[in-house]
TILUMFI-133913 format. One record per residue: residue number from 1; residue in three letters; chain; x, y, z of N, C-alpha, C in turn. Coordinates in nm, 4 decimals. Example, Ala and Ser with C-alpha at 12.3 -4.5 7.8 and 13.67 -1.06 7.14 Angstrom:
BEGIN
k | r | c | n.xx | n.yy | n.zz | ca.xx | ca.yy | ca.zz | c.xx | c.yy | c.zz
1 | ALA | A | 1.3190 | -0.5690 | 0.7800 | 1.2300 | -0.4500 | 0.7800 | 1.3200 | -0.3300 | 0.7800
2 | SER | A | 1.2850 | -0.2250 | 0.7080 | 1.3670 | -0.1060 | 0.7140 | 1.2900 | 0.0030 | 0.7870
//
This chain:
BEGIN
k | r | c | n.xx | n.yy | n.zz | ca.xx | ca.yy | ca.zz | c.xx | c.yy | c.zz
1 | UNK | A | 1.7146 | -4.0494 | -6.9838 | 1.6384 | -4.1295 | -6.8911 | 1.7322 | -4.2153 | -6.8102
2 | UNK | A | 1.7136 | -4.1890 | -6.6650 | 1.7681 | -4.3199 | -6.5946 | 1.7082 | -4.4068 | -6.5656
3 | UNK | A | 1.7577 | -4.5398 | -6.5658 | 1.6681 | -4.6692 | -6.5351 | 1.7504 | -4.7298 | -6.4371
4 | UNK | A | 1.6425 | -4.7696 | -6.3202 | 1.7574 | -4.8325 | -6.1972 | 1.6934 | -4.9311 | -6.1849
5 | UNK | A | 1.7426 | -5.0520 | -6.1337 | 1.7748 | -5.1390 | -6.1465 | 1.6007 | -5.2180 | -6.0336
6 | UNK | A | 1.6082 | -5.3496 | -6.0359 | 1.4523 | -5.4021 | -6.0251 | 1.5180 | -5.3958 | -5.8628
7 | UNK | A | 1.4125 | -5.4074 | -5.7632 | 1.3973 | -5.3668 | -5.5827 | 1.3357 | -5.5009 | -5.5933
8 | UNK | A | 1.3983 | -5.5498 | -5.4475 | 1.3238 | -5.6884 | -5.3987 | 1.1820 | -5.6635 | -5.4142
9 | UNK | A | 1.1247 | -5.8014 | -5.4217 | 0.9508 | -5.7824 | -5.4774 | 0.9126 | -5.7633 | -5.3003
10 | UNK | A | 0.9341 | -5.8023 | -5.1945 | 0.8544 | -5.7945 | -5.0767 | 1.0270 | -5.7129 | -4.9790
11 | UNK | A | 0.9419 | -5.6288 | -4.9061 | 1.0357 | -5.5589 | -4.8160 | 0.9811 | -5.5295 | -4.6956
12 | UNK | A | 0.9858 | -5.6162 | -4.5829 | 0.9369 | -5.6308 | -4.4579 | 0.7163 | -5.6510 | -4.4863
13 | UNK | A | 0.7342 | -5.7262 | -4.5784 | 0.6145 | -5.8012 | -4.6396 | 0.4788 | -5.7533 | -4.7029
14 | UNK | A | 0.5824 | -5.5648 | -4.7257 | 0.5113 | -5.5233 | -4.8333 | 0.5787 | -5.4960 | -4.9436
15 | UNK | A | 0.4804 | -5.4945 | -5.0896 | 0.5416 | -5.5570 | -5.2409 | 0.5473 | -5.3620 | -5.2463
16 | UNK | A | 0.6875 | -5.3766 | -5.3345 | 0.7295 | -5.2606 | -5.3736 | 0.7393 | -5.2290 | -5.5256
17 | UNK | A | 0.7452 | -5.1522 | -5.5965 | 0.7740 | -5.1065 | -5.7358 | 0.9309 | -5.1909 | -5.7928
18 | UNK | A | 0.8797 | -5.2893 | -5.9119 | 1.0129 | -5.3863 | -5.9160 | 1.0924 | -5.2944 | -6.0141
19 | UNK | A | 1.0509 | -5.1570 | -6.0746 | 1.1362 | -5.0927 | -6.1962 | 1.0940 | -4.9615 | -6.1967
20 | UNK | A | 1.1941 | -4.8915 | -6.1835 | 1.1152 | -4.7248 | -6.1102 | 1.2590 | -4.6544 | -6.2994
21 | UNK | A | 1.1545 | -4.5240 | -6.3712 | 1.2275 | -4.5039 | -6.4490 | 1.1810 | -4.3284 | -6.4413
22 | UNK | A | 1.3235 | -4.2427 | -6.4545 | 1.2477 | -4.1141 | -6.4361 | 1.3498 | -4.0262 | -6.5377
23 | UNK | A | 1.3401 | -3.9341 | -6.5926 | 1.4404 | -3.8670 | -6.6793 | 1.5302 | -3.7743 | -6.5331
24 | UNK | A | 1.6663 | -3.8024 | -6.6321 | 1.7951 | -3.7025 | -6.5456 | 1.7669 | -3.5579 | -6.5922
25 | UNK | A | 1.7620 | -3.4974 | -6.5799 | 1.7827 | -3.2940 | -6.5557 | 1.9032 | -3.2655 | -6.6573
26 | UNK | A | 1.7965 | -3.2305 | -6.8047 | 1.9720 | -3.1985 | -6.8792 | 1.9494 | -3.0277 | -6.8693
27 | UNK | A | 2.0649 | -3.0001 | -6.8488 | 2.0942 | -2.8532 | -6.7980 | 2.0531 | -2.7931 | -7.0088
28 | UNK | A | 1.9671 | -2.6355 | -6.9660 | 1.8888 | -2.6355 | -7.0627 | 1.9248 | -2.4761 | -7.0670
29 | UNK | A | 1.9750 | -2.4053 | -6.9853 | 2.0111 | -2.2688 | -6.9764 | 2.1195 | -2.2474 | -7.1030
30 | UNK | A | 2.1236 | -2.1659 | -7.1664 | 2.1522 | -2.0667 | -7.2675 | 2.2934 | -2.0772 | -7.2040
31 | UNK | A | 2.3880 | -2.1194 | -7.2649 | 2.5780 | -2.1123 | -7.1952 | 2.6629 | -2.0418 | -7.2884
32 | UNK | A | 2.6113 | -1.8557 | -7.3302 | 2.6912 | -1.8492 | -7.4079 | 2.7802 | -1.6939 | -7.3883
33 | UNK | A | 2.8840 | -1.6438 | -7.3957 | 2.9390 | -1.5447 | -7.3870 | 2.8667 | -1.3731 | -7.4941
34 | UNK | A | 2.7388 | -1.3698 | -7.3775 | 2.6585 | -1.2584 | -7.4807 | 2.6949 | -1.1332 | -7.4626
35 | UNK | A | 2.8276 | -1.0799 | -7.4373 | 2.8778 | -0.9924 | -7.4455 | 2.9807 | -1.0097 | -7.5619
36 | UNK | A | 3.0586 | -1.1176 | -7.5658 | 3.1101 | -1.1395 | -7.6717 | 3.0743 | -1.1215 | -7.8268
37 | UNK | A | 2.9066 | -1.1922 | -7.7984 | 2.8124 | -1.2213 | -7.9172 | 2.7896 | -1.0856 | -7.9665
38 | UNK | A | 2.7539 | -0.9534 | -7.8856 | 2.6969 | -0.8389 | -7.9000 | 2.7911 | -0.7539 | -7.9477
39 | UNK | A | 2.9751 | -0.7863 | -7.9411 | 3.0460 | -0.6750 | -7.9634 | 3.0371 | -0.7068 | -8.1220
40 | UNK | A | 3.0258 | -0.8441 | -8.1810 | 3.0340 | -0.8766 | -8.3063 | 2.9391 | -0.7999 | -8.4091
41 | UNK | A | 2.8350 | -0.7473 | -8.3366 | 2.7329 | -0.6677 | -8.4000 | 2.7413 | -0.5402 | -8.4176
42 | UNK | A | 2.8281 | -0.5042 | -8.3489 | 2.8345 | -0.2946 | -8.3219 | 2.8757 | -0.2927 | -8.4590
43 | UNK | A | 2.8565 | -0.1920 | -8.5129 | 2.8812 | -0.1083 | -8.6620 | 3.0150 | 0.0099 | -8.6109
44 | UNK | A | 3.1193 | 0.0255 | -8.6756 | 3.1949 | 0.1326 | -8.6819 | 3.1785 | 0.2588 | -8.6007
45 | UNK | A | 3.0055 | 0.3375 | -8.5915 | 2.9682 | 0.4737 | -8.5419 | 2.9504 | 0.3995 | -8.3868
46 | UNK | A | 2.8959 | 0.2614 | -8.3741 | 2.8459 | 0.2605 | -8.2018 | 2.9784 | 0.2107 | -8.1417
47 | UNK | A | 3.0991 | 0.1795 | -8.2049 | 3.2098 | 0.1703 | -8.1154 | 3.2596 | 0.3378 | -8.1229
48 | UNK | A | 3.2809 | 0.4007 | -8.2637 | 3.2816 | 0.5238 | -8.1679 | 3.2048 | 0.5856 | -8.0989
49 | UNK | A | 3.1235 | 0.5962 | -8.0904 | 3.0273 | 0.6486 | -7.9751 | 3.0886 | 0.6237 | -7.8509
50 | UNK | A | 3.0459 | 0.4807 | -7.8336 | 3.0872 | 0.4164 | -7.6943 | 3.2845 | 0.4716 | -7.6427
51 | UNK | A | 3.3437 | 0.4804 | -7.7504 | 3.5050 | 0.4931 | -7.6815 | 3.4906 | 0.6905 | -7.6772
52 | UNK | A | 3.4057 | 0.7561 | -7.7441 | 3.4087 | 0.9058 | -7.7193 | 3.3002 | 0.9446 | -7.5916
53 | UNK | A | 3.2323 | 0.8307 | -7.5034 | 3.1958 | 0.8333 | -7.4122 | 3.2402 | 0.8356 | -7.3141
54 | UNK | A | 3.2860 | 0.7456 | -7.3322 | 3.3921 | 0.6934 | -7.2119 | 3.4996 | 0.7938 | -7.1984
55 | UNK | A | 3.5805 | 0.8273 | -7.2641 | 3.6438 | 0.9736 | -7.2822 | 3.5654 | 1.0458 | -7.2314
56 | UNK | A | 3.4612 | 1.0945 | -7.2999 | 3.3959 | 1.2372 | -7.2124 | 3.3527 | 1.2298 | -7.1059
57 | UNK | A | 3.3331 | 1.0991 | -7.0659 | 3.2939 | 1.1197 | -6.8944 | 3.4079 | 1.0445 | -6.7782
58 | UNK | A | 3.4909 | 1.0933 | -6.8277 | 3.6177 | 1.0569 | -6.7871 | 3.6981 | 1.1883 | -6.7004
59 | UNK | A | 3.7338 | 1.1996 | -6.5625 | 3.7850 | 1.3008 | -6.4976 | 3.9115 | 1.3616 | -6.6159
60 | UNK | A | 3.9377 | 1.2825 | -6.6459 | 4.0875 | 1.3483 | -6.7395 | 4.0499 | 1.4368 | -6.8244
61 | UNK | A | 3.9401 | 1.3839 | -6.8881 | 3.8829 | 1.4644 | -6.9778 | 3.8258 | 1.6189 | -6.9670
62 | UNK | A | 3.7329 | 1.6060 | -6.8223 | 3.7123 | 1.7287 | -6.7229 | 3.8468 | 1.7701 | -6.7043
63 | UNK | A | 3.9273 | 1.7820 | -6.6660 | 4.0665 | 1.8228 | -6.5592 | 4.1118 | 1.9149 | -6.7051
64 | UNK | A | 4.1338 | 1.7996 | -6.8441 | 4.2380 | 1.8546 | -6.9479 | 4.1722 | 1.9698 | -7.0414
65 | UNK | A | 4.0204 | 1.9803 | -7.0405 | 3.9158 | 2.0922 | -7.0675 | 3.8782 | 2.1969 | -6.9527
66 | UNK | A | 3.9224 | 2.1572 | -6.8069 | 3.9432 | 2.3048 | -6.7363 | 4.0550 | 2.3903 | -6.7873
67 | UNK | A | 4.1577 | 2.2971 | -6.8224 | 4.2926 | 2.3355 | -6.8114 | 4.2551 | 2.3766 | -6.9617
68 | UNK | A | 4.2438 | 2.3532 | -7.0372 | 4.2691 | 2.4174 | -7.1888 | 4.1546 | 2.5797 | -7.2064
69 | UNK | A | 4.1136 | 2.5648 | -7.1226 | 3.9797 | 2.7312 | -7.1152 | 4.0599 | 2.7807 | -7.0034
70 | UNK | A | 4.1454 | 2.7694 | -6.9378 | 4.2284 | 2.8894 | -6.8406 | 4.3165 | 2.9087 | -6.8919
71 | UNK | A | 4.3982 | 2.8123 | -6.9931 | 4.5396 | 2.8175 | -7.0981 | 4.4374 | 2.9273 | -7.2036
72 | UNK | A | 4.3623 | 2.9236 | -7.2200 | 4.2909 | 2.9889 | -7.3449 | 4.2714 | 3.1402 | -7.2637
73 | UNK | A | 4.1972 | 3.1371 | -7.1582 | 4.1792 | 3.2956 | -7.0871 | 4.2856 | 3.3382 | -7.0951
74 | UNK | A | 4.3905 | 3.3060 | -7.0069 | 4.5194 | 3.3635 | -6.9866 | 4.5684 | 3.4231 | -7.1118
75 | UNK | A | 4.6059 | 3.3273 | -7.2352 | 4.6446 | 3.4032 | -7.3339 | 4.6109 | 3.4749 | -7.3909
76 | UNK | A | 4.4542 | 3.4580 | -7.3812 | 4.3175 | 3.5818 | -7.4694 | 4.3514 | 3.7158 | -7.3373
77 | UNK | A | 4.4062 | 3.6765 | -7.2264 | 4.3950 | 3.8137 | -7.1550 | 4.5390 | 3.9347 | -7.1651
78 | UNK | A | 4.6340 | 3.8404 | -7.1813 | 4.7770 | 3.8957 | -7.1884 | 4.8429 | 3.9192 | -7.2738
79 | UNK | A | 4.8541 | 3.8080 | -7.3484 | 4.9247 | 3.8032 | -7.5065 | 4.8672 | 3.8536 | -7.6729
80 | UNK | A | 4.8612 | 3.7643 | -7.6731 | 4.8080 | 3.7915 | -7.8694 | 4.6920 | 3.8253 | -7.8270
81 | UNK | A | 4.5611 | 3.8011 | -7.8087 | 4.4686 | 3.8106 | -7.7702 | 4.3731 | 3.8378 | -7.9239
82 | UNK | A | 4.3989 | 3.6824 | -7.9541 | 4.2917 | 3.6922 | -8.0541 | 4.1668 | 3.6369 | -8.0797
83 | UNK | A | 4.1140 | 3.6503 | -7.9100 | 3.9714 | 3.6385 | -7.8565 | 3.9582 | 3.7376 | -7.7472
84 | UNK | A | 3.9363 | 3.8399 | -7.7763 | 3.9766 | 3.9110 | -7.6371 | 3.8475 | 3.8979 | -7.5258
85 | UNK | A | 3.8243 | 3.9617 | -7.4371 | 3.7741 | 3.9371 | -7.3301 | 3.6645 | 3.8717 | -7.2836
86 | UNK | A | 3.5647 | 3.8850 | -7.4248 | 3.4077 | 3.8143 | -7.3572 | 3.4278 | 3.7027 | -7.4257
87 | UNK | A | 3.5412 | 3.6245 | -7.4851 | 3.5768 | 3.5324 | -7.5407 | 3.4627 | 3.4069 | -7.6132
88 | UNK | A | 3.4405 | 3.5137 | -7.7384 | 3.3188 | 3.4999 | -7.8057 | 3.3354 | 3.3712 | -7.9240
89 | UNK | A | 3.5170 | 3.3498 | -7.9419 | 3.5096 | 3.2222 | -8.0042 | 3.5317 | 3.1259 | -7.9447
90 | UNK | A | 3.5895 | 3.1222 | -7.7745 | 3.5828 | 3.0016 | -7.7014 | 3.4045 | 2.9536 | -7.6477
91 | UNK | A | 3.3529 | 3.0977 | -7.6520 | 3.1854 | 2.9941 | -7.6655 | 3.1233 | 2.9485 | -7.7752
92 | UNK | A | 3.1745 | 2.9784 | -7.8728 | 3.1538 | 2.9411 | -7.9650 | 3.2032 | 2.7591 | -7.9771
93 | UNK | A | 3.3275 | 2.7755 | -7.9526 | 3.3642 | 2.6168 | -7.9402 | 3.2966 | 2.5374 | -7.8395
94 | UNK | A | 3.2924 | 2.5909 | -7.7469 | 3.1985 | 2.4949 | -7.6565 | 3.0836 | 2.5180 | -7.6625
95 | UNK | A | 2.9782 | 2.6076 | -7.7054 | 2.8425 | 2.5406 | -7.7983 | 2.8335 | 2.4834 | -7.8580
96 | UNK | A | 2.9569 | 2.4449 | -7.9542 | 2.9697 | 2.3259 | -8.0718 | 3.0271 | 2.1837 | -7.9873
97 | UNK | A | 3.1031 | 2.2166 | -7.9161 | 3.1486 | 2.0835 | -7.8322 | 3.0378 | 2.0760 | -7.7612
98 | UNK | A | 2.9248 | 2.1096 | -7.6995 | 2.7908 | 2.0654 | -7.6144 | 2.7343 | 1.9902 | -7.6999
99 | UNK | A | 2.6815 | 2.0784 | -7.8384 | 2.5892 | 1.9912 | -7.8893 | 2.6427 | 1.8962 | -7.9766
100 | UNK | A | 2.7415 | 1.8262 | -7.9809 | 2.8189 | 1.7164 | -8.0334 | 2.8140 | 1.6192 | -7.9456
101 | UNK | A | 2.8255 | 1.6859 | -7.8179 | 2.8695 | 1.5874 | -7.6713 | 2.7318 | 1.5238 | -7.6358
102 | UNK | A | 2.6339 | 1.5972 | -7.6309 | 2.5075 | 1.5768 | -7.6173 | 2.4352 | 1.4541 | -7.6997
103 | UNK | A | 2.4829 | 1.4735 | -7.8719 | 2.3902 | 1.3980 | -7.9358 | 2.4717 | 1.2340 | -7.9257
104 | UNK | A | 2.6286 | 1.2597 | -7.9312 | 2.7321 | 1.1865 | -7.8734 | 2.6624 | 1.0688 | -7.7605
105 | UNK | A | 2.6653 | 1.1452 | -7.6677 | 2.5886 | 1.1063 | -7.4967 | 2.4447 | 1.0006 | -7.5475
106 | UNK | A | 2.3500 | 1.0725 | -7.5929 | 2.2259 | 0.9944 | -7.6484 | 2.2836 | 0.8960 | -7.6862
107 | UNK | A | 2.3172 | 0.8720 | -7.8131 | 2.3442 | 0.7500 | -7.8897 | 2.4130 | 0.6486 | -7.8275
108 | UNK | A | 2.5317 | 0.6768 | -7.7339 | 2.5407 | 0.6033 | -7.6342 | 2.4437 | 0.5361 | -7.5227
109 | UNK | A | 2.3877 | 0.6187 | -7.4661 | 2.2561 | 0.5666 | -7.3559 | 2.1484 | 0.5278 | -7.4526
110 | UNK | A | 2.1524 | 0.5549 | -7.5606 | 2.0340 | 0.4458 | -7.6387 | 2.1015 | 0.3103 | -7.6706
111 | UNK | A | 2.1858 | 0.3196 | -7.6895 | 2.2848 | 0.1662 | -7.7320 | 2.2720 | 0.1306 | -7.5800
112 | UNK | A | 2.3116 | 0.1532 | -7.4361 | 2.3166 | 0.0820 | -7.3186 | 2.1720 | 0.0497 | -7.2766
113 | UNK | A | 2.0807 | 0.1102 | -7.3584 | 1.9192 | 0.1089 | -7.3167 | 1.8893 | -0.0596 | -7.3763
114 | UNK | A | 1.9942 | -0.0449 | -7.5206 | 1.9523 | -0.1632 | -7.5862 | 2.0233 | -0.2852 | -7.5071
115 | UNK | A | 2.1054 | -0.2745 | -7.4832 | 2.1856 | -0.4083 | -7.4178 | 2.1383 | -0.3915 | -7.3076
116 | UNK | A | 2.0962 | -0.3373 | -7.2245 | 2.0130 | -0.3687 | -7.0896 | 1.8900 | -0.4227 | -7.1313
117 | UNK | A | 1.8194 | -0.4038 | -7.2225 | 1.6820 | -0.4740 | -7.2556 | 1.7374 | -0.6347 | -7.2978
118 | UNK | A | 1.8657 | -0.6188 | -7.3748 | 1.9088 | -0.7698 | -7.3978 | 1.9245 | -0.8854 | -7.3370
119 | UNK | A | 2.0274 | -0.8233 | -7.2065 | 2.0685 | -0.8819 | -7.1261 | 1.9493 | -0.9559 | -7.0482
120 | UNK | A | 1.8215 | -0.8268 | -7.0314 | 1.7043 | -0.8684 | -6.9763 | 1.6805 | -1.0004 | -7.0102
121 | UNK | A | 1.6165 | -0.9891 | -7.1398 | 1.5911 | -1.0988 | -7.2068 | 1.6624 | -1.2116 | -7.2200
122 | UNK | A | 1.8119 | -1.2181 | -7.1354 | 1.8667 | -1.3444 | -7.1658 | 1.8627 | -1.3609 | -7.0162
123 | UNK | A | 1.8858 | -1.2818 | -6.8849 | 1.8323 | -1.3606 | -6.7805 | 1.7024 | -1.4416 | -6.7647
124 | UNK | A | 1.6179 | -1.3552 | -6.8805 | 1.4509 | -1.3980 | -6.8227 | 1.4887 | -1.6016 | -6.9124
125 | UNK | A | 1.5536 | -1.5732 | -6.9892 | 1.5188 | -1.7369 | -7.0242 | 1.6559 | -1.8246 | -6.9096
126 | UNK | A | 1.6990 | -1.7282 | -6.9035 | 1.8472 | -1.8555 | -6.8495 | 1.7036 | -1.8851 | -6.6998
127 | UNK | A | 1.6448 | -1.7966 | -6.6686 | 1.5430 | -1.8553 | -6.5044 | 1.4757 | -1.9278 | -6.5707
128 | UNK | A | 1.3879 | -1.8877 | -6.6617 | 1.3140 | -1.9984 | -6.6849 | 1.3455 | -2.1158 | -6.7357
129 | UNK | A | 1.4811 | -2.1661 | -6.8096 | 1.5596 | -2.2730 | -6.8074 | 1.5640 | -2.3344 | -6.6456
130 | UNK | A | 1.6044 | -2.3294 | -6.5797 | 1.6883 | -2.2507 | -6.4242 | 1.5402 | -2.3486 | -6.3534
131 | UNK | A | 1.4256 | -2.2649 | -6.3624 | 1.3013 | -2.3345 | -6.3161 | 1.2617 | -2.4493 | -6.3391
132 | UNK | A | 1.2632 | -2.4718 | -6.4625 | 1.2176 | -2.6396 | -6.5220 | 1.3535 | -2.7596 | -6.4976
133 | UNK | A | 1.4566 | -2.6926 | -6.5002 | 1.5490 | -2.8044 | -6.3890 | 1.5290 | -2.8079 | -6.2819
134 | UNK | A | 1.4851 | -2.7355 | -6.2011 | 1.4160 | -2.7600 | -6.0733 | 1.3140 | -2.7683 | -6.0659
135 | UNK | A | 1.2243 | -2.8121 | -6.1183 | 1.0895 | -2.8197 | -6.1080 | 1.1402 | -3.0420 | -6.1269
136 | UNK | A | 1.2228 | -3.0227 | -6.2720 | 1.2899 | -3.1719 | -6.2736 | 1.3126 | -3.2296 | -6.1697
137 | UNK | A | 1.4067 | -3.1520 | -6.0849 | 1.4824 | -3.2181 | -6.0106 | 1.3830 | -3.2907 | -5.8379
138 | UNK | A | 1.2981 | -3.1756 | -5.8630 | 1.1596 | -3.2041 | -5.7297 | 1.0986 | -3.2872 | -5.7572
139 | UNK | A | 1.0930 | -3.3604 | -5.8823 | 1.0005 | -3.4774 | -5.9776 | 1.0939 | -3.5788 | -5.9294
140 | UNK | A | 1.2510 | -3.5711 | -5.9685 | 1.3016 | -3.6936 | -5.9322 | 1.3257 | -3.7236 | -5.7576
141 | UNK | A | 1.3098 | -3.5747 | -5.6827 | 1.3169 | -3.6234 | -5.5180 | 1.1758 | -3.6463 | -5.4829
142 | UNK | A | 1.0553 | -3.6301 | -5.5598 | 0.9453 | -3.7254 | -5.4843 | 0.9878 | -3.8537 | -5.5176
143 | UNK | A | 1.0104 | -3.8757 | -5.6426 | 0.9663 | -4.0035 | -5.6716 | 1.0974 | -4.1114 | -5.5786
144 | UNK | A | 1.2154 | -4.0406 | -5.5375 | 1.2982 | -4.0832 | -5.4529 | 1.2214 | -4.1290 | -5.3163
145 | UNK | A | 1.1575 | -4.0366 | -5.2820 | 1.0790 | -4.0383 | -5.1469 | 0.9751 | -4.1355 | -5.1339
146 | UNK | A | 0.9278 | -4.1563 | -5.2490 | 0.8409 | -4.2757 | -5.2573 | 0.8919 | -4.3759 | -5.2595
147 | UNK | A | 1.0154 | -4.3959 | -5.3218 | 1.0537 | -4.5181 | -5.3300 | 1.1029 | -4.5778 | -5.1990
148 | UNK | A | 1.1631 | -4.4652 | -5.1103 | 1.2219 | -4.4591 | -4.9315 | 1.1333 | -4.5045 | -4.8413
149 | UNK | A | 0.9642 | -4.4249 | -4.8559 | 0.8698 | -4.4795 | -4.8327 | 0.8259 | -4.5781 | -4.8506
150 | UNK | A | 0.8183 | -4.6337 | -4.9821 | 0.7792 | -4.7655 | -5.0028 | 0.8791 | -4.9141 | -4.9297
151 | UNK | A | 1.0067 | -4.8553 | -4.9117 | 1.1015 | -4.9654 | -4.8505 | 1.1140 | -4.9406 | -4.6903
152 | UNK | A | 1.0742 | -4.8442 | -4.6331 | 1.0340 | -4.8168 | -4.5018 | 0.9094 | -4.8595 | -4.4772
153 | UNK | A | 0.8366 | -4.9286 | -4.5216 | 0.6917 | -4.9359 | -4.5129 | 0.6111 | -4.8029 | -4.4590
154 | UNK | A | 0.6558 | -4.6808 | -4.4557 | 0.4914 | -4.6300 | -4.4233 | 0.5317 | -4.4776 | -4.4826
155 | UNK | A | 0.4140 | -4.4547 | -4.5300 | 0.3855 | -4.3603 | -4.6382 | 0.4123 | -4.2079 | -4.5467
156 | UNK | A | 0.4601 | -4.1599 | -4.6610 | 0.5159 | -4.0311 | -4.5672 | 0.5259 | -3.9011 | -4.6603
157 | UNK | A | 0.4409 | -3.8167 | -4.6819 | 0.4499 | -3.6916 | -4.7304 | 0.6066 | -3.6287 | -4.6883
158 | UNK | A | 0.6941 | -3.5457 | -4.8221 | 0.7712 | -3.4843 | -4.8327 | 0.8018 | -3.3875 | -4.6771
159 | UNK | A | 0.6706 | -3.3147 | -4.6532 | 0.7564 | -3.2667 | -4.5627 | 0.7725 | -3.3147 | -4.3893
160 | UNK | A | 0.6762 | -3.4377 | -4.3986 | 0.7021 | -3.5091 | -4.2538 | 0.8599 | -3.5723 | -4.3225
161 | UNK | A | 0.8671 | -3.6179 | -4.4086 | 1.0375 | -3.6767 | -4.4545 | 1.1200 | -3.5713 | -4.3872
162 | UNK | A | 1.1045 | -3.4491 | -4.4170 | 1.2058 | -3.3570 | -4.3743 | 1.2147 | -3.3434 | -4.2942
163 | UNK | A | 1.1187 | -3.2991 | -4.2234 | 1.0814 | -3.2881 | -4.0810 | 1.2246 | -3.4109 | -3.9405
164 | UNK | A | 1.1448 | -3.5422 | -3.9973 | 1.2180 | -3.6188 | -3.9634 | 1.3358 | -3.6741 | -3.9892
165 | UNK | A | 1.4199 | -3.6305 | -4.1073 | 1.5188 | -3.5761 | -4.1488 | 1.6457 | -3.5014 | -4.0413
166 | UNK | A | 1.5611 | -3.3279 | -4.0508 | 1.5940 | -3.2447 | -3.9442 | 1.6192 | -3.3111 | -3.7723
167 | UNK | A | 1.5346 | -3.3832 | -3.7361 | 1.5024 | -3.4243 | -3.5938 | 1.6198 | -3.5148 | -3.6186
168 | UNK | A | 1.6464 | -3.5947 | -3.6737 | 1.7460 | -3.6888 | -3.6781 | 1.8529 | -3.6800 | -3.6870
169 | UNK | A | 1.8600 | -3.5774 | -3.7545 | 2.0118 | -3.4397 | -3.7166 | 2.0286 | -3.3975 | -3.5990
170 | UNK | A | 1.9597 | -3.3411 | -3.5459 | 1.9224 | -3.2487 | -3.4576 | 1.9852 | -3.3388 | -3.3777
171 | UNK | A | 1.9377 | -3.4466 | -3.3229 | 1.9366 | -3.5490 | -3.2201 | 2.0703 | -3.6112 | -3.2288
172 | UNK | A | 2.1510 | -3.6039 | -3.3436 | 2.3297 | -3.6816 | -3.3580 | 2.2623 | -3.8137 | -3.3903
173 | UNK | A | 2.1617 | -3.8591 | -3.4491 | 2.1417 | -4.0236 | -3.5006 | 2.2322 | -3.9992 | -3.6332
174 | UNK | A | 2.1786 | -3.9079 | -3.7495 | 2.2284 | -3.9049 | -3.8012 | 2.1430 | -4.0216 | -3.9393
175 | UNK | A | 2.1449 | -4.0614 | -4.0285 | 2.0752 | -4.1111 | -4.1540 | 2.0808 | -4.2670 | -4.1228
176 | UNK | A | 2.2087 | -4.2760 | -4.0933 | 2.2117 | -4.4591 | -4.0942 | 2.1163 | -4.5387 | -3.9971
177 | UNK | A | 2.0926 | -4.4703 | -3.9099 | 1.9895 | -4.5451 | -3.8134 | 1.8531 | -4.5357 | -3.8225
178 | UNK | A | 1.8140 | -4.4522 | -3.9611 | 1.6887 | -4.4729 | -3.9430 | 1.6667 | -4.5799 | -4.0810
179 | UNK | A | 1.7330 | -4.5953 | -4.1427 | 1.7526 | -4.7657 | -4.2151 | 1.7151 | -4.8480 | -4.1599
180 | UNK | A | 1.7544 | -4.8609 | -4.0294 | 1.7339 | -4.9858 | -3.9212 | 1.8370 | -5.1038 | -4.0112
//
């Protein structure tokens, strides 16, 4: 709570508020490193997941698996050739590398499904923190405005204040002259 201080009792010979008291805006948003918080939780299988992801969808990874199935043709076509032509154990390996890569892939995009729902959930409160300090802070600029009003003598809704605010800009007076 701030408490400011007592206002002359008469101000151009109308009586004003001698003790005006309003609470300060304590910042209420969530301040914490939730990526940090979240790596502390992964289990052993969702960091591998996540680092055999990242690998597999990685150009190197493409480039060094073109290159290892034309190193593999070539030799199944010329040399030893102990896969020869319809190269029935290199599909074999890569039916087994699909459906590894595949269930691999899932468990990953279900883990990013989960931290995107998280993250959700920690923007939705950091706004609604976010809102009620500003909702605060519009509590303490009426009651400012009233008090401006009340020492200007004449009552003035927020947005004729602005209004005349703006114009007073506009015009190069500038704030101090409308003090008088």
């Amino acid at each position: 709570m701030l408490d400011h201080p007592a206002l002359p009792e008469k101000v151009a010979g109308r009586t004003v508020v001698q003790h005006t008291t309003w609470h300060t805006p304590v910042m209420t948003r969530p301040l914490l490193d939730w990526h940090k918080a979240h790596r502390e939780t992964l289990t052993r299988g969702d960091r591998a997941a996540d680092r055999m992801r990242n690998v597999m969808g990685s150009w190197l990874f493409v480039g060094g698996f073109v290159a290892f199935m034309i190193v593999w043709a070539i030799i199944n076509s010329f040399k030893i050739a102990w896969d020869p032509y319809p190269f029935i154990l290199l599909n074999l390996f890569l039916s087994m590398l699909a459906g590894l890569q595949g269930a691999i892939l899932l468990i990953a995009a279900k883990r990013q499904d989960a931290i995107a729902a998280a993250l959700s959930a920690h923007d939705y409160e950091t706004n609604r923190a976010a809102k009620k300090e500003i909702e605060e802070l519009m509590a303490i600029n009426r009651a400012q405005l009233e008090i401006l009003n009340e020492l200007s003598g004449r009552p003035l809704d927020s947005a004729q204040t602005n209004a005349d605010i703006a114009r007073r800009r506009s015009a190069g007076k500038g704030t101090t002259e409308a003090r008088g």
